[in-house]
ZADO-1210 file (C-alpha; in nm, 4 decimals, padded with zeros to 6 digits):
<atoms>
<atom x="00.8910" y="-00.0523" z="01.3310" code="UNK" pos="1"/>
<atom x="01.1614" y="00.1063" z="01.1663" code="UNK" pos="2"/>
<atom x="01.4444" y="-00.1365" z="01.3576" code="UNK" pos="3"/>
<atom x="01.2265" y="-00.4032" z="01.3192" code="UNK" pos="4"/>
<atom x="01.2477" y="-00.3398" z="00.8871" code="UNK" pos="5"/>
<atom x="01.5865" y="-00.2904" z="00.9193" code="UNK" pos="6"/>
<atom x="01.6358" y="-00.6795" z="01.1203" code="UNK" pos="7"/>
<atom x="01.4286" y="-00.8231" z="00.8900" code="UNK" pos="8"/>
<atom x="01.5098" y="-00.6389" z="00.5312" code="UNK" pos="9"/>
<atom x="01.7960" y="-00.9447" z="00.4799" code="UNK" pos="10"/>
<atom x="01.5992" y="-01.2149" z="00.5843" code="UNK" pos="11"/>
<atom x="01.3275" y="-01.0987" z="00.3484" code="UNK" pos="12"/>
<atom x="01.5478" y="-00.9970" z="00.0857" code="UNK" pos="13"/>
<atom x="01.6018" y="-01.3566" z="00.0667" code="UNK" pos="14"/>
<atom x="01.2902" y="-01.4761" z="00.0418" code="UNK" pos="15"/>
<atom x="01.1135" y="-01.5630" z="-00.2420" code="UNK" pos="16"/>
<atom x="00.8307" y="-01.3824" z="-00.1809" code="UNK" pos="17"/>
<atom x="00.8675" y="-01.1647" z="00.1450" code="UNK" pos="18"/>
<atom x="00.6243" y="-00.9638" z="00.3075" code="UNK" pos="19"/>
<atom x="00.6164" y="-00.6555" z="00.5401" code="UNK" pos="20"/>
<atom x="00.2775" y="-00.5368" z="00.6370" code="UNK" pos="21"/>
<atom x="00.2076" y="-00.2998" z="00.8963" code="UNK" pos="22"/>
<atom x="-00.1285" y="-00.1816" z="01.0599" code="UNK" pos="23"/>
<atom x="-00.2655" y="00.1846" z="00.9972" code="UNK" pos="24"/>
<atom x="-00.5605" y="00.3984" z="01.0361" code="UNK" pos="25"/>
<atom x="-00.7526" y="00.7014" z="00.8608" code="UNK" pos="26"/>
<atom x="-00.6088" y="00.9380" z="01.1057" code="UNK" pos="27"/>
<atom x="-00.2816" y="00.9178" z="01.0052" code="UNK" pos="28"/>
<atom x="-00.4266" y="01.0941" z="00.6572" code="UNK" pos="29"/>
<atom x="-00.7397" y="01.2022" z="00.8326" code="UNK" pos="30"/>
<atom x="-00.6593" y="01.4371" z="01.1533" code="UNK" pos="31"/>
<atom x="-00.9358" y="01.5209" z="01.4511" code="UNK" pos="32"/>
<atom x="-00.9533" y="01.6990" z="01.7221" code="UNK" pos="33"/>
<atom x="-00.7462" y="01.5303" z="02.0309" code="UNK" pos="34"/>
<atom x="-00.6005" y="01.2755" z="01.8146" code="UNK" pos="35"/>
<atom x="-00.2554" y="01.4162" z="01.7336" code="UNK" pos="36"/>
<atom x="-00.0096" y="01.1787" z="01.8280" code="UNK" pos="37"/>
<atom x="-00.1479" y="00.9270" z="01.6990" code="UNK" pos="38"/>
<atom x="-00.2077" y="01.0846" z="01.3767" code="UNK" pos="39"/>
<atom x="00.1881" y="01.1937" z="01.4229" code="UNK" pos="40"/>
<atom x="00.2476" y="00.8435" z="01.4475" code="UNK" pos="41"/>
<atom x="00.0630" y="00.6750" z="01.1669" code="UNK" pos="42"/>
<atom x="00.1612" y="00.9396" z="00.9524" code="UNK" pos="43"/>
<atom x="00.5307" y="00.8759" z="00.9997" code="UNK" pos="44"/>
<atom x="00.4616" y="00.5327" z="00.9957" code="UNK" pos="45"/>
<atom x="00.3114" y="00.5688" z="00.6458" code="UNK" pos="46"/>
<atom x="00.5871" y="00.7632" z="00.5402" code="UNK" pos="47"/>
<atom x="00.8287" y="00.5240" z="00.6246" code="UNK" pos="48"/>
<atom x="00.6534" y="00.1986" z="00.4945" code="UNK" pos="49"/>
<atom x="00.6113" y="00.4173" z="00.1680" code="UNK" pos="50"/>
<atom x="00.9797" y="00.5177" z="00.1592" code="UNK" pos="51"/>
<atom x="01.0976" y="00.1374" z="00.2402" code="UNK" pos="52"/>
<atom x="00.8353" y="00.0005" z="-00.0559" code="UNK" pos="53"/>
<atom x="01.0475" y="00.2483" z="-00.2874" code="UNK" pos="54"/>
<atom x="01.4031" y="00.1067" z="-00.1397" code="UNK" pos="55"/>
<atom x="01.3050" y="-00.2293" z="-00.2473" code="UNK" pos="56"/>
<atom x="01.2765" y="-00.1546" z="-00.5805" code="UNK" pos="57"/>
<atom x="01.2391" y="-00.4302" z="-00.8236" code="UNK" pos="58"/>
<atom x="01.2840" y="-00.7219" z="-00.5722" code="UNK" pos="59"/>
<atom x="01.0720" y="-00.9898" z="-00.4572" code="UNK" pos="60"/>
<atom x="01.0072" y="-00.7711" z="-00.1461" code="UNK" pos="61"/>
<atom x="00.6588" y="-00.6245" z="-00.1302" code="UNK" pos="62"/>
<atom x="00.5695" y="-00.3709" z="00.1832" code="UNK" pos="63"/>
<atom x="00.2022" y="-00.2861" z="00.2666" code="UNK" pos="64"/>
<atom x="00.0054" y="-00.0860" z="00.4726" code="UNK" pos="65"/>
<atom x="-00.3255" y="-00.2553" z="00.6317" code="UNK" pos="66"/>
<atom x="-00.6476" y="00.0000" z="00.7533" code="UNK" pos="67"/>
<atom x="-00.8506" y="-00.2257" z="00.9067" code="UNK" pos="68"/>
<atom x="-01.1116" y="00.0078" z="01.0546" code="UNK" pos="69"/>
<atom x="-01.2433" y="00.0738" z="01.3112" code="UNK" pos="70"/>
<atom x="-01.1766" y="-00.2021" z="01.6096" code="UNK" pos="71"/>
<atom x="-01.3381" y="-00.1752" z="01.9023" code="UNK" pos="72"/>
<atom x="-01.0318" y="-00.1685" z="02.1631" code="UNK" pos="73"/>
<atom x="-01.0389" y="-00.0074" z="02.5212" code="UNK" pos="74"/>
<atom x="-00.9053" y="00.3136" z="02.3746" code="UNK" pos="75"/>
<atom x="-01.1986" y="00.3367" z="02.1106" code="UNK" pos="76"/>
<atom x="-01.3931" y="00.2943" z="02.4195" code="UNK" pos="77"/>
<atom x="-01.2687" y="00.5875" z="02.6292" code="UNK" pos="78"/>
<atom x="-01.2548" y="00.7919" z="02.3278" code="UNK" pos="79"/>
<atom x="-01.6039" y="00.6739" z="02.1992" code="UNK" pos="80"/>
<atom x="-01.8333" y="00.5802" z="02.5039" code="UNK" pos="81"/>
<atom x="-02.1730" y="00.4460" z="02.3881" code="UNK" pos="82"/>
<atom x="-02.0331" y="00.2924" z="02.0882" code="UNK" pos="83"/>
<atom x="-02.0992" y="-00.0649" z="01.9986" code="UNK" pos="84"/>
</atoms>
């Protein structure tokens, strides 16, 4: 993500109105049991979208985080059988 910002961050600079959004989830603000790395990893991500929102200052340039919920993916499934 970050060397994909980086790329981008002159081609969006550009831009009228350019967007960066990026896909999170409540564990990255929410930790559980057995879910550590990928709370590590949304975390930083968070971090990093929020410190790259700040770098952009007043431009055109907007940066979001998106929590979609929960999405029923073959991971949820391992890590929730029964679920529907």
């Amino acid at each position: 993500n970050h060397r994909l910002v980086r790329a981008f961050d002159p081609l969006l600079r550009q831009s009228e109105a350019g967007r960066a959004v990026f896909t999170t989830c409540a564990r990255g603000r929410a930790p559980k049991a057995y879910w550590g790395l990928l709370a590590a990893a949304k975390a930083g991500l968070e971090a990093m979208v929020e410190s790259y929102a700040e770098e952009l200052g007043p431009s055109a340039v907007r940066a979001n985080l998106v929590d979609p919920g929960p999405v029923m993916t073959r991971f949820r499934r391992q890590a929730f059988p029964g679920e529907t």
